[in-house]
C-alpha positions as CSV (number, residue, x, y, z in Angstrom):
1,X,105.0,97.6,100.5
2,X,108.4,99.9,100.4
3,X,108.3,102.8,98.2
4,X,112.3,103.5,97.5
5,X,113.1,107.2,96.5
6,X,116.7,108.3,96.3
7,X,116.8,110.0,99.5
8,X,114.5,107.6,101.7
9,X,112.3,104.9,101.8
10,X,108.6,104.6,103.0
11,X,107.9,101.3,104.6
12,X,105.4,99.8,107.1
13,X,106.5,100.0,110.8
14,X,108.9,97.0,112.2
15,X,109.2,96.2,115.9
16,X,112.6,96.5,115.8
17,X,112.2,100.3,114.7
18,X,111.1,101.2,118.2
19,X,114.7,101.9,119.5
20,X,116.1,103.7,116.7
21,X,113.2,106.2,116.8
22,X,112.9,107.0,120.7
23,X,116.0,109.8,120.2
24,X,115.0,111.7,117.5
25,X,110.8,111.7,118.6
26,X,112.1,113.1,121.8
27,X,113.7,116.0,120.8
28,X,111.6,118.9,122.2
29,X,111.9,120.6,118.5
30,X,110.0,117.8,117.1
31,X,107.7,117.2,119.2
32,X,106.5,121.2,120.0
33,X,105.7,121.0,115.8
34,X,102.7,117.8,116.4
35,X,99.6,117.4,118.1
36,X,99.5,116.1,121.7
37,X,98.8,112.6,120.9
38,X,102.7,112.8,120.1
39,X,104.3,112.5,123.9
40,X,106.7,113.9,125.3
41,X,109.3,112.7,126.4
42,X,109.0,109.9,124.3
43,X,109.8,107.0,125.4
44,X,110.1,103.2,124.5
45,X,107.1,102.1,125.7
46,X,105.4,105.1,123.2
47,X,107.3,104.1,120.8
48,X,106.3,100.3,120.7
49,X,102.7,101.1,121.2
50,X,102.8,103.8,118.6
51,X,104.2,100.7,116.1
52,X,101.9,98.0,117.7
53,X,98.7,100.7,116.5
54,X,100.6,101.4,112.8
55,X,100.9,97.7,112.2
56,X,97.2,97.0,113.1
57,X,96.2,99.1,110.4
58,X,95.5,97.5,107.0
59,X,95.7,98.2,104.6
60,X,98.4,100.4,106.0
61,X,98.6,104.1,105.4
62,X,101.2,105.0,108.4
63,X,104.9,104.5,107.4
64,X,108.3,105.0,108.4
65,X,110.7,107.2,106.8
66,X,114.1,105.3,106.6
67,X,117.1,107.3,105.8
68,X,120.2,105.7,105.5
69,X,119.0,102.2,106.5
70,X,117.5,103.4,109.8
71,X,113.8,104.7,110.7
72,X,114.7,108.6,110.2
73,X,110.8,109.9,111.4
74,X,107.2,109.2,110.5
75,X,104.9,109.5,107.9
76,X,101.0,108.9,107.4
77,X,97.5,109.7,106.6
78,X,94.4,109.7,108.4
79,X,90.9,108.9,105.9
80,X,88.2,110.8,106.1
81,X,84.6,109.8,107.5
82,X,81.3,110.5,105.9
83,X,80.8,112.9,103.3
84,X,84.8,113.4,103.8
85,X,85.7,109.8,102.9
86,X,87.8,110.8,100.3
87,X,89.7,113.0,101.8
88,X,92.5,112.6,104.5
89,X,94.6,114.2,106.2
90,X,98.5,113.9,106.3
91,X,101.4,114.1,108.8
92,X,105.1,113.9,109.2
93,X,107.8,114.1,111.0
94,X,111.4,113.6,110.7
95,X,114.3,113.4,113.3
96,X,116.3,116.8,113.2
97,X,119.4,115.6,112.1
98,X,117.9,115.2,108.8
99,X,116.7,118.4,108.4
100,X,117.1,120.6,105.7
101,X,118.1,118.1,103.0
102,X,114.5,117.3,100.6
103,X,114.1,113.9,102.8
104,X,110.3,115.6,104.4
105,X,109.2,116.8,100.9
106,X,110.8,113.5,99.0
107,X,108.4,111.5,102.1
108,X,105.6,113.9,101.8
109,X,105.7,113.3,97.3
110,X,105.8,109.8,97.7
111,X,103.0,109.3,100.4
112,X,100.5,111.5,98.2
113,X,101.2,109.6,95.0
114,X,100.6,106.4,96.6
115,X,97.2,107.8,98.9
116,X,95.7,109.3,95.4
117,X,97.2,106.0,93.8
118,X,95.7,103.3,95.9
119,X,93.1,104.7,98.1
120,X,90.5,106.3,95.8
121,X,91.2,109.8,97.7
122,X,90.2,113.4,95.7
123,X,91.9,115.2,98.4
124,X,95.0,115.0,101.1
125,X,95.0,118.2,103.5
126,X,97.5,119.5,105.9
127,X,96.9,121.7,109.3
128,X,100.5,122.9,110.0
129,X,101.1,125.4,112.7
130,X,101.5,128.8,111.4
131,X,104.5,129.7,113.1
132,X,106.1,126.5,111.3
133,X,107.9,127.9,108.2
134,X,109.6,124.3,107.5
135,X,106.6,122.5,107.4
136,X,104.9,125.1,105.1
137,X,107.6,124.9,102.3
138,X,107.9,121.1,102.9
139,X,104.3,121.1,101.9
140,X,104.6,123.4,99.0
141,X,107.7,121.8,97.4
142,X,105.3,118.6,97.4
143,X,102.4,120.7,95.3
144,X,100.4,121.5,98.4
145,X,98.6,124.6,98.1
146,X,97.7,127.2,101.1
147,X,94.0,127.5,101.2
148,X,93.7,129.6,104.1
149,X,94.4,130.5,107.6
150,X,92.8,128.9,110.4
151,X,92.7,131.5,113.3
152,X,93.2,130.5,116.7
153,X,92.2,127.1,116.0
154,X,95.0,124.9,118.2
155,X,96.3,125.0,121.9
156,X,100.2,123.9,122.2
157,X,102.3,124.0,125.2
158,X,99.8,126.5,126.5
159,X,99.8,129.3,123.5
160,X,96.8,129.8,121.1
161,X,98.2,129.6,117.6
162,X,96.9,130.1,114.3
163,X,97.2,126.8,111.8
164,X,97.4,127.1,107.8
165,X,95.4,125.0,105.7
166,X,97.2,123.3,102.8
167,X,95.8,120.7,99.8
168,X,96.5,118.6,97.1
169,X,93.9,117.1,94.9
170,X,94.2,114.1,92.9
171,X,94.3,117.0,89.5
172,X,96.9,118.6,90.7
173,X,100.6,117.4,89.7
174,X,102.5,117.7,92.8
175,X,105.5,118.4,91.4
């Protein structure tokens, strides 16, 4: 499966991605924006087991995001259980050099059109941290709407922080 959009392409994890990805995952900028289960540092061996755990997935629903021929960052979505088995919830990131150009919200449209698409889902949510502007607008550019504020709901790095709760259904456009 590749979904090709003119500024990346979402594809299932490759072996051989593991060394192009180890730079950009360890930058301290991206990894202070994810949940713990991201390390840091980062190294190869997290890398190749992060890959080994994508590819055992199937059908998949955890993808690269290649820029330029290379694996730029990471994209994905995590199903639901029980009575929220059609809904999941996504997450991204993307190496900082490619910041600032559409690439995140280009990943994030694609990913939710193919989730709503091929999975049976109603709903895809989002729990970014509040004090992550980016990652708000990246959402909202890709028709996620803010539902509400979850107070002190995460621990990073030591510091309670609030997260934001964003949505998109399978009626809403996205666009």
């Amino acid at each position: 499966m590749r979904i090709v959009r003119p500024a990346c392409v979402l594809r299932p994890w490759e072996e051989a991605d593991a060394p192009a990805i180890v730079p950009p995952a360890d930058d301290p900028s991206v990894a202070s924006r994810l949940r713990d289960g991201f390390p840091h540092p980062y190294t190869l061996a997290d890398a190749r087991a992060f890959i080994a755990r994508a590819r055992a997935i199937d059908p998949p629903t955890i993808f690269t995001i290649e820029v330029e021929g290379a694996a730029a960052g990471g994209i994905g979505f995590h199903p639901g259980t029980d009575v929220e088995r059609f809904s999941a919830e996504v997450g991204y990131w993307l190496g900082r050099r490619y910041w600032g150009r559409g690439i995140a919200t280009e990943a994030l449209r694609a990913l939710a059109d193919h989730a709503f698409a091929t999975h049976g889902l109603l709903r895809l949510f989002a729990v970014p941290f509040a004090d992550n502007p980016a990652s708000a607008r990246v959402l909202e550019k890709a028709g996620f709407v803010r539902e509400g504020t979850l107070r002190r709901s995460a621990v990073k790095a030591g510091h309670v922080l609030d997260q934001w709760l964003y949505a998109r259904t399978d009626q809403d456009s996205g666009r």
